[in-house]
SELUMDO-266199 format. One record per atom (N, C-alpha, C): x negated, y negated, z; residue number from 1; atom name; residue in one letter. Coordinates in steps of 0.05 Angstrom, whole numbers, padded with zeros to 5 digits, m for minus. Atoms other than C-alpha are relative to their C-alpha. Example, Ala and Ser with C-alpha at 12.3 -4.5 7.8 and 13.67 -1.06 7.14 Angstrom:
BEGIN
{px m00018; py 00024; pz 00000; i 1; at N; aa A}
{px m00246; py 00090; pz 00156; i 1; at CA; aa A}
{px m00018; py m00024; pz 00000; i 1; at C; aa A}
{px 00016; py 00024; pz m00001; i 2; at N; aa S}
{px m00273; py 00021; pz 00143; i 2; at CA; aa S}
{px 00015; py m00022; pz 00014; i 2; at C; aa S}
// end
This chain:
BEGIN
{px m00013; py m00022; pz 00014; i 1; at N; aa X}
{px 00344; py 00179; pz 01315; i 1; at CA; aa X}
{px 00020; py m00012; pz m00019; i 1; at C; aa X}
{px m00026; py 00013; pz 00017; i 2; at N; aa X}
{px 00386; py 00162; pz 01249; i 2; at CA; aa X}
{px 00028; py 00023; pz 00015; i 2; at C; aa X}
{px m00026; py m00013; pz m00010; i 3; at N; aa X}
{px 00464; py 00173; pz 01257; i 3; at CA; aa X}
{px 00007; py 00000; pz m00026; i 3; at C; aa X}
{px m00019; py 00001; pz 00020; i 4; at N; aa X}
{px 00518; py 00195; pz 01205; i 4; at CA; aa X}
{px 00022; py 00005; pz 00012; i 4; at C; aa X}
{px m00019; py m00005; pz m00012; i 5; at N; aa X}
{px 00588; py 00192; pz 01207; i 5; at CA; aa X}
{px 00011; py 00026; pz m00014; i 5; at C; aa X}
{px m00005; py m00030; pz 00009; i 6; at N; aa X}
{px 00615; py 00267; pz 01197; i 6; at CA; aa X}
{px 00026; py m00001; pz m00007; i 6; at C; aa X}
{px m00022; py m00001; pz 00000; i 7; at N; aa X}
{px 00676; py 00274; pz 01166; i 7; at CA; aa X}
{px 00003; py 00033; pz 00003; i 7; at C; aa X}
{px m00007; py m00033; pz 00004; i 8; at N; aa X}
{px 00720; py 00333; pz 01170; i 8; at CA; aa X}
{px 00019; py 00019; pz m00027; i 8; at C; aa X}
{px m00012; py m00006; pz 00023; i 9; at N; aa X}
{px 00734; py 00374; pz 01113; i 9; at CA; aa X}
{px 00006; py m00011; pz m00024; i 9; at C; aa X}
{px 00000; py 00021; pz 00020; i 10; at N; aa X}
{px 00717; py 00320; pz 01074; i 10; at CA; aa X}
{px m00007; py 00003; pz m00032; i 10; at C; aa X}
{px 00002; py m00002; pz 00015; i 11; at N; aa X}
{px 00722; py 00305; pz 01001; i 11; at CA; aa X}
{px m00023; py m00019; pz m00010; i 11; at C; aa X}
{px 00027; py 00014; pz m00008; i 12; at N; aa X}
{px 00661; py 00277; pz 00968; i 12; at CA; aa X}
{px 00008; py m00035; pz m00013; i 12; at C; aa X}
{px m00012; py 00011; pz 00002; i 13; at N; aa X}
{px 00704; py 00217; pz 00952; i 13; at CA; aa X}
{px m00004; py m00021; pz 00028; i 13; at C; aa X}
{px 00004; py 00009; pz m00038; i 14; at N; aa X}
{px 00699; py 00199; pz 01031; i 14; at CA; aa X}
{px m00026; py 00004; pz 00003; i 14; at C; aa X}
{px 00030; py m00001; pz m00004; i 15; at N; aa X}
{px 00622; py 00212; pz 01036; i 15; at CA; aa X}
{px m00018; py m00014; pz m00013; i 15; at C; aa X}
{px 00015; py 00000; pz 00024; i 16; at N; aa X}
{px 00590; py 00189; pz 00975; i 16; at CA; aa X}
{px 00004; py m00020; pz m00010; i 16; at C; aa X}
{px 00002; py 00027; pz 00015; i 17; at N; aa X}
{px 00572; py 00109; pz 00958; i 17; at CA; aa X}
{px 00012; py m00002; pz m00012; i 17; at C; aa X}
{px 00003; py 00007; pz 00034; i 18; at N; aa X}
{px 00607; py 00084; pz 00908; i 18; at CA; aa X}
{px 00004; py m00025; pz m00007; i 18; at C; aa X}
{px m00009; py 00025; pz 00009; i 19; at N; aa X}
{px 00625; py 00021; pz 00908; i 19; at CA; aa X}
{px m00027; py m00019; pz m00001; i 19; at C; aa X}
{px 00024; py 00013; pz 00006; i 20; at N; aa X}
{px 00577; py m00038; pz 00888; i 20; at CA; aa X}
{px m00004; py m00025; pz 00014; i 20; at C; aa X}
{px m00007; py 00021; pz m00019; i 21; at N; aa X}
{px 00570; py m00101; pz 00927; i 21; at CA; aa X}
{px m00024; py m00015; pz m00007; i 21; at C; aa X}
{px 00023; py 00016; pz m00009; i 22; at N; aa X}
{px 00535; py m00163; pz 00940; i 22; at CA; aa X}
{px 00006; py m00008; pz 00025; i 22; at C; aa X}
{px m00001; py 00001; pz m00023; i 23; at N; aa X}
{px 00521; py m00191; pz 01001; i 23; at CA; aa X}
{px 00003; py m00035; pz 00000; i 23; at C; aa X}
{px m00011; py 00027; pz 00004; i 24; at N; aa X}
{px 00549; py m00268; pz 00999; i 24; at CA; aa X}
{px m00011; py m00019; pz 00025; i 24; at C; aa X}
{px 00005; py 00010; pz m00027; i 25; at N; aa X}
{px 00531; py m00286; pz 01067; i 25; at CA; aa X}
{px m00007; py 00006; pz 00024; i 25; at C; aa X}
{px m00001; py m00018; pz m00019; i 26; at N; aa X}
{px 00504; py m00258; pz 01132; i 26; at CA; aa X}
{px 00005; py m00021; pz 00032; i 26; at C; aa X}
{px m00012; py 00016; pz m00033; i 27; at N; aa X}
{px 00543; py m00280; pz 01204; i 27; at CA; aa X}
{px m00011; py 00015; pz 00016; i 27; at C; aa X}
{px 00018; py m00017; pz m00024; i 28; at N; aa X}
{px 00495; py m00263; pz 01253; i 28; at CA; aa X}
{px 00014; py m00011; pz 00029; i 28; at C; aa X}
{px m00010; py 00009; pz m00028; i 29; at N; aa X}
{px 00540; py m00263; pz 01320; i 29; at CA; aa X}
{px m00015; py 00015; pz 00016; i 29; at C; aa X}
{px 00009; py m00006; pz m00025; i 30; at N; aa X}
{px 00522; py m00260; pz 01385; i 30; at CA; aa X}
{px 00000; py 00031; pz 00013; i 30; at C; aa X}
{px m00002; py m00026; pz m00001; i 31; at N; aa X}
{px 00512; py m00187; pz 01412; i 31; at CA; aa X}
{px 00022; py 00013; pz 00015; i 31; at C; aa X}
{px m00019; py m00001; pz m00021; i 32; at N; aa X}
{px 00571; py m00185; pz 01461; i 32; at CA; aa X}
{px 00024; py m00010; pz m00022; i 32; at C; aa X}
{px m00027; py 00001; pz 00022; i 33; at N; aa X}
{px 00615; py m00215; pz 01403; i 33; at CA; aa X}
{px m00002; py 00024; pz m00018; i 33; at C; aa X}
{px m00001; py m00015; pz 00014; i 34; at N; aa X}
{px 00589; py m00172; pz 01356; i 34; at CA; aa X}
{px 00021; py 00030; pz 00013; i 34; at C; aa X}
{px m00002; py m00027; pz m00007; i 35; at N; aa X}
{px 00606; py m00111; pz 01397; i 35; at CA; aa X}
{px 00034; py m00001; pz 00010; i 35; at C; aa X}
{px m00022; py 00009; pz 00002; i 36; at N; aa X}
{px 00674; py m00138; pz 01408; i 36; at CA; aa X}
{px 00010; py m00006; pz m00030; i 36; at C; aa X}
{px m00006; py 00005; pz 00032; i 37; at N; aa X}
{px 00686; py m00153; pz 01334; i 37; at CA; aa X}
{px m00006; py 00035; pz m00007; i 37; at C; aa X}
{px m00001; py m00032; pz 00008; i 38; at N; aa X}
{px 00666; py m00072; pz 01326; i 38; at CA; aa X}
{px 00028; py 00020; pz 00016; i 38; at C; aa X}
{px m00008; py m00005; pz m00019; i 39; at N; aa X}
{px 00712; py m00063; pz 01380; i 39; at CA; aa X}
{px 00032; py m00002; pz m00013; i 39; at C; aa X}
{px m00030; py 00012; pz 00010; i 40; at N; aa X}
{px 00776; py m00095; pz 01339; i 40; at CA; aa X}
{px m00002; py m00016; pz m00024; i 40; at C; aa X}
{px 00002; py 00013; pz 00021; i 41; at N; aa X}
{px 00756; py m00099; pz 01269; i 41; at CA; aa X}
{px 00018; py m00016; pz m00010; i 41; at C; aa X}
{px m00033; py 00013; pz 00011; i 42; at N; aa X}
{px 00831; py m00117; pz 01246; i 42; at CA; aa X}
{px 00008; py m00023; pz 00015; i 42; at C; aa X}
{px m00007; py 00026; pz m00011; i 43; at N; aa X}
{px 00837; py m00179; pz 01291; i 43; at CA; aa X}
{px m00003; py m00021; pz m00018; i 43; at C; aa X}
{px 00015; py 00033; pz 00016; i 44; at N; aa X}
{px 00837; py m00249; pz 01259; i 44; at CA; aa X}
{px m00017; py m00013; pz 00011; i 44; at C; aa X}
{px 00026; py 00018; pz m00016; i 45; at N; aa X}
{px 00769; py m00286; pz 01269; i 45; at CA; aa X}
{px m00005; py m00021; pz m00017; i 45; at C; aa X}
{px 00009; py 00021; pz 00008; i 46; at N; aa X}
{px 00751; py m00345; pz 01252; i 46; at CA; aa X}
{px m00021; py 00000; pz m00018; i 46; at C; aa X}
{px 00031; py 00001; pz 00027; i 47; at N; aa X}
{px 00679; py m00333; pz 01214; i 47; at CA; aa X}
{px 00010; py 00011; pz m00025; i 47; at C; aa X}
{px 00000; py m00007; pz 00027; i 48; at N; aa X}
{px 00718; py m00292; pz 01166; i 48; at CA; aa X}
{px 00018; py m00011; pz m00014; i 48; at C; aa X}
{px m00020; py 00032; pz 00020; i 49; at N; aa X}
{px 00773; py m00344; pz 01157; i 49; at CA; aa X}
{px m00011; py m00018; pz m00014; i 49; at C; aa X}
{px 00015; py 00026; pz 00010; i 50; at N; aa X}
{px 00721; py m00390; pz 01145; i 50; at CA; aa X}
{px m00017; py 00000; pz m00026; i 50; at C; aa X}
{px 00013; py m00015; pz 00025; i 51; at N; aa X}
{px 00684; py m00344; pz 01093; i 51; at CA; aa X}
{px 00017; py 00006; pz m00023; i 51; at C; aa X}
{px m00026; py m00015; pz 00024; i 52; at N; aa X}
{px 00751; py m00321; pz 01051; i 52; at CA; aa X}
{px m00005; py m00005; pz m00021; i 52; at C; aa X}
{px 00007; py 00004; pz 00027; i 53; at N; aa X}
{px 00735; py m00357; pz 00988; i 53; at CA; aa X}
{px m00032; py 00018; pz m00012; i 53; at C; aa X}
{px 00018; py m00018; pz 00018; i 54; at N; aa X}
{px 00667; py m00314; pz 00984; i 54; at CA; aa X}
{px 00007; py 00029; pz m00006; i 54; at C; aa X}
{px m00007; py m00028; pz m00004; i 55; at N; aa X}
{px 00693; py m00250; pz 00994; i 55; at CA; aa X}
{px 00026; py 00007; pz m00022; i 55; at C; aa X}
{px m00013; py m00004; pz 00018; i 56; at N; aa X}
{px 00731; py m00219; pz 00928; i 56; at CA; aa X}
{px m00013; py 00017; pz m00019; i 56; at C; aa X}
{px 00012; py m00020; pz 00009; i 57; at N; aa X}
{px 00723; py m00161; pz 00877; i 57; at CA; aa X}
{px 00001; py m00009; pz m00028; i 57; at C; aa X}
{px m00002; py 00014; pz 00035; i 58; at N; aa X}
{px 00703; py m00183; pz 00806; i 58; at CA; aa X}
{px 00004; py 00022; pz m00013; i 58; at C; aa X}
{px m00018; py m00007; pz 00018; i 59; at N; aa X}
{px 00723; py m00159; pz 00739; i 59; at CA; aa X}
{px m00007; py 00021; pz m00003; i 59; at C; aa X}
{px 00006; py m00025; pz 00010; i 60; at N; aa X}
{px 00671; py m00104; pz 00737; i 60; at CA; aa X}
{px m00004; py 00010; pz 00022; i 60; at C; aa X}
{px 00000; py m00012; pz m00018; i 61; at N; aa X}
{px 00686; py m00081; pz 00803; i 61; at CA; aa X}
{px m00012; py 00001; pz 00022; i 61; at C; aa X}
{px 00025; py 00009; pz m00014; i 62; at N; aa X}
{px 00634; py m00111; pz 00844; i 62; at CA; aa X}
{px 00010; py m00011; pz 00021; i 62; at C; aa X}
{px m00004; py 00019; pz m00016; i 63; at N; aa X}
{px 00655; py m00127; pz 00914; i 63; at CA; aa X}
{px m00022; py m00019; pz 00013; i 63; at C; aa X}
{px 00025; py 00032; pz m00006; i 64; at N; aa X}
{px 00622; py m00198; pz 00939; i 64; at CA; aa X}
{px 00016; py 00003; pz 00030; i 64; at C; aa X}
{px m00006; py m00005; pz m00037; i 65; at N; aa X}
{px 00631; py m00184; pz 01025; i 65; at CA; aa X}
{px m00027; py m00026; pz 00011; i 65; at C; aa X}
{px 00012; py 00013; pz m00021; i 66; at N; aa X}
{px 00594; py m00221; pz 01081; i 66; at CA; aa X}
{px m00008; py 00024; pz 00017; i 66; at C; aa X}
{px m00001; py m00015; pz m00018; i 67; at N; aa X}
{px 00562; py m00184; pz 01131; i 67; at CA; aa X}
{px m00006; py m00010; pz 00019; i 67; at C; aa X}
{px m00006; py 00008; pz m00026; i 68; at N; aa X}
{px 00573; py m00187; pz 01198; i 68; at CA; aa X}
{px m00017; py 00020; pz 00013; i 68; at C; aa X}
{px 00023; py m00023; pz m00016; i 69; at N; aa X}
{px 00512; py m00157; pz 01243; i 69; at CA; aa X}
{px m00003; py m00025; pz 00032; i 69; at C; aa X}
{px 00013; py 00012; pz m00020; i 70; at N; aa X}
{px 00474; py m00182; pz 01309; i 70; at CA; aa X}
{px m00024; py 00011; pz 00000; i 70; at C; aa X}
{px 00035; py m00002; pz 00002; i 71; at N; aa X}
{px 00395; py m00199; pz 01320; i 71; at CA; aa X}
{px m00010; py 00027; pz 00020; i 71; at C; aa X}
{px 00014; py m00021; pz m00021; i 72; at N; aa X}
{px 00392; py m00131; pz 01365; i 72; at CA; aa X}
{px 00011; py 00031; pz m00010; i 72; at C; aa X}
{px m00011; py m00026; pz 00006; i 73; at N; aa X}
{px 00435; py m00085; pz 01323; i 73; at CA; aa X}
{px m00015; py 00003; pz m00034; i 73; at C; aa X}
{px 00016; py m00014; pz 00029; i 74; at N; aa X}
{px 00395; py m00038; pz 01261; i 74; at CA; aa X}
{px 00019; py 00002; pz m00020; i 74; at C; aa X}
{px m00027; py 00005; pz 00027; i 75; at N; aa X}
{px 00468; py m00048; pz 01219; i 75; at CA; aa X}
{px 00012; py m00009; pz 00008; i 75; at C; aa X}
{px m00024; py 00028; pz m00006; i 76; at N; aa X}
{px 00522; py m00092; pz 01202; i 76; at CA; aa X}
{px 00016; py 00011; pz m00014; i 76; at C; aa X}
{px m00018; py m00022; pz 00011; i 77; at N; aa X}
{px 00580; py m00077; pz 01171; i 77; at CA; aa X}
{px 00009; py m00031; pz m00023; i 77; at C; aa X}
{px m00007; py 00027; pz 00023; i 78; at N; aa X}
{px 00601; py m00114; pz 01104; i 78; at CA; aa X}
{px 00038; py 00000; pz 00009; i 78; at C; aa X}
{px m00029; py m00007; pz m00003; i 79; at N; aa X}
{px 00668; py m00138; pz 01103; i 79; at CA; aa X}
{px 00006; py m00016; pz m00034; i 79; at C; aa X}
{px m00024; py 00020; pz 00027; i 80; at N; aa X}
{px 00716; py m00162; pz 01044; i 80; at CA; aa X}
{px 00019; py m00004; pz 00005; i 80; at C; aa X}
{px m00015; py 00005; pz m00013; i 81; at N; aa X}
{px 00774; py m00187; pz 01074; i 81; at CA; aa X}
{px 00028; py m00013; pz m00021; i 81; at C; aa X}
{px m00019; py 00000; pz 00023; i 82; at N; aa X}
{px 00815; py m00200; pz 01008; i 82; at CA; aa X}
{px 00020; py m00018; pz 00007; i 82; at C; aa X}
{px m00009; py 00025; pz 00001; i 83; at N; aa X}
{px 00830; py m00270; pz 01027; i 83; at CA; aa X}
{px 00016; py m00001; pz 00028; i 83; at C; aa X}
{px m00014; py 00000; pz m00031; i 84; at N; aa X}
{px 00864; py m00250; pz 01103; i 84; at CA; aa X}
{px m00031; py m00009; pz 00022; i 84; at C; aa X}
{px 00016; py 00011; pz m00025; i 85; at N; aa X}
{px 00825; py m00271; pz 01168; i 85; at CA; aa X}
{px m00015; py 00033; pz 00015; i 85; at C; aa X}
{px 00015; py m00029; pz m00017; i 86; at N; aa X}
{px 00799; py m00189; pz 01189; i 86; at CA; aa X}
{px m00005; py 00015; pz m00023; i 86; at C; aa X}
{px 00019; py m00015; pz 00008; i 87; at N; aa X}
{px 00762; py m00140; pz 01162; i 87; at CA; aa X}
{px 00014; py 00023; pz m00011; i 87; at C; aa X}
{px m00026; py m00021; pz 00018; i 88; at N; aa X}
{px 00818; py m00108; pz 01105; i 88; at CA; aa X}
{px m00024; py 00023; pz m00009; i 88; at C; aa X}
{px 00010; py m00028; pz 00014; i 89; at N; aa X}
{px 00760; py m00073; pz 01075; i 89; at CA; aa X}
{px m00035; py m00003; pz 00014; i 89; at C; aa X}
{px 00025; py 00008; pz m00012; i 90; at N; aa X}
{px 00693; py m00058; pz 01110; i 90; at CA; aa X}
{px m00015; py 00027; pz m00003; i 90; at C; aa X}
{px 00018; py m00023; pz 00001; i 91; at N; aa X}
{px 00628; py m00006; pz 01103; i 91; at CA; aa X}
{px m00015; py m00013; pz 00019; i 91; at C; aa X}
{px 00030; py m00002; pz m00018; i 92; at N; aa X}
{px 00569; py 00006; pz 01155; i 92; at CA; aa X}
{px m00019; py m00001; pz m00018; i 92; at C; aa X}
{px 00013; py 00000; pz 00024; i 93; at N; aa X}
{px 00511; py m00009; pz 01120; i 93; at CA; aa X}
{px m00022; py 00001; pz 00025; i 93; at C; aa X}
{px 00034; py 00009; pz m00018; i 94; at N; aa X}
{px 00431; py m00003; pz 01159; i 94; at CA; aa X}
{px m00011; py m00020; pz m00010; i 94; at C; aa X}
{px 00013; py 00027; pz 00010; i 95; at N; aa X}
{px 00398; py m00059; pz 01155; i 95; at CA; aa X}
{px m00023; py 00012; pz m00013; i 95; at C; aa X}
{px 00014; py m00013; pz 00017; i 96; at N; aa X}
{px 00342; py m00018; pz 01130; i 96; at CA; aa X}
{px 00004; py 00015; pz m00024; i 96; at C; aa X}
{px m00012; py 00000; pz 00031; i 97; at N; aa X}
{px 00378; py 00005; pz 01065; i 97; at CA; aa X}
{px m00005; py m00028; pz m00012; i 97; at C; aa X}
{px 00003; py 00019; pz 00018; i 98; at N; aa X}
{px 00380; py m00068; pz 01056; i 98; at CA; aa X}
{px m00026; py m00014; pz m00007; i 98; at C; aa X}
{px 00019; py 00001; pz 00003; i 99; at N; aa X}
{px 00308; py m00078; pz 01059; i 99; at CA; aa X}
{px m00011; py m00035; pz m00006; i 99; at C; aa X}
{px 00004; py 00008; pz 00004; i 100; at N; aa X}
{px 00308; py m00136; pz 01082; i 100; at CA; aa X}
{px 00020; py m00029; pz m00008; i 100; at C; aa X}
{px m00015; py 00024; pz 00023; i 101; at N; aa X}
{px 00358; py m00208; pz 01068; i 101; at CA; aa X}
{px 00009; py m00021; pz 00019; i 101; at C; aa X}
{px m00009; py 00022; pz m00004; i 102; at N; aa X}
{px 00375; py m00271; pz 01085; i 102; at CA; aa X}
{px 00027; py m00016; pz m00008; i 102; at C; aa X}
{px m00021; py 00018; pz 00011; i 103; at N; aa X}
{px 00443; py m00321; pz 01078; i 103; at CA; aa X}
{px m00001; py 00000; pz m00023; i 103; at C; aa X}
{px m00003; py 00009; pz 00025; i 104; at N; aa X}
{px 00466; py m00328; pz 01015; i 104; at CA; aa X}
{px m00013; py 00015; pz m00020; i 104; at C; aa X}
// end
């Protein structure tokens, strides 16, 4: 069964894509980290300390994230971390939107 997240009274500002992205890198953790990393996005982690130089929004607005998923979960969630160690800026994404991707 697909899921959405429902806002309340929401403007379509809060619902409605907009931002553009690439996907720079994909950190496939373990499923017990992962679910812990969903658990306390805002912690400092190490994979995204180690990623910081990919993650940044170019001139025409395009954020460049990493995503962070596991081999058992149907989405990952991008992050852009705007040069800190957690997950300052992050979207859910299905892996089936992305149709599909590899590292890099």
């Amino acid at each position: 069964m697909k899921k959405v997240l429902f806002e309340r009274k929401a403007f379509k500002e809060q619902i409605l894509p907009r931002d553009e992205f690439v996907i720079e890198k994909v950190i496939e953790l373990e499923n017990e980290a992962f679910k812990h990393f969903l658990d306390d996005m805002l912690a400092d982690y190490k994979f995204i300390e180690e990623n910081r130089s990919l993650m940044f929004i170019d001139k025409e607005g395009v954020f460049h994230a990493i995503l962070v998923t596991s081999k058992v979960a149907d989405f990952g969630i991008l992050v852009q971390s705007e040069g800190y160690s957690y997950a300052r800026y992050s979207a859910y994404i299905s892996k089936s939107d992305l149709g599909g991707f590899t590292n890099g």
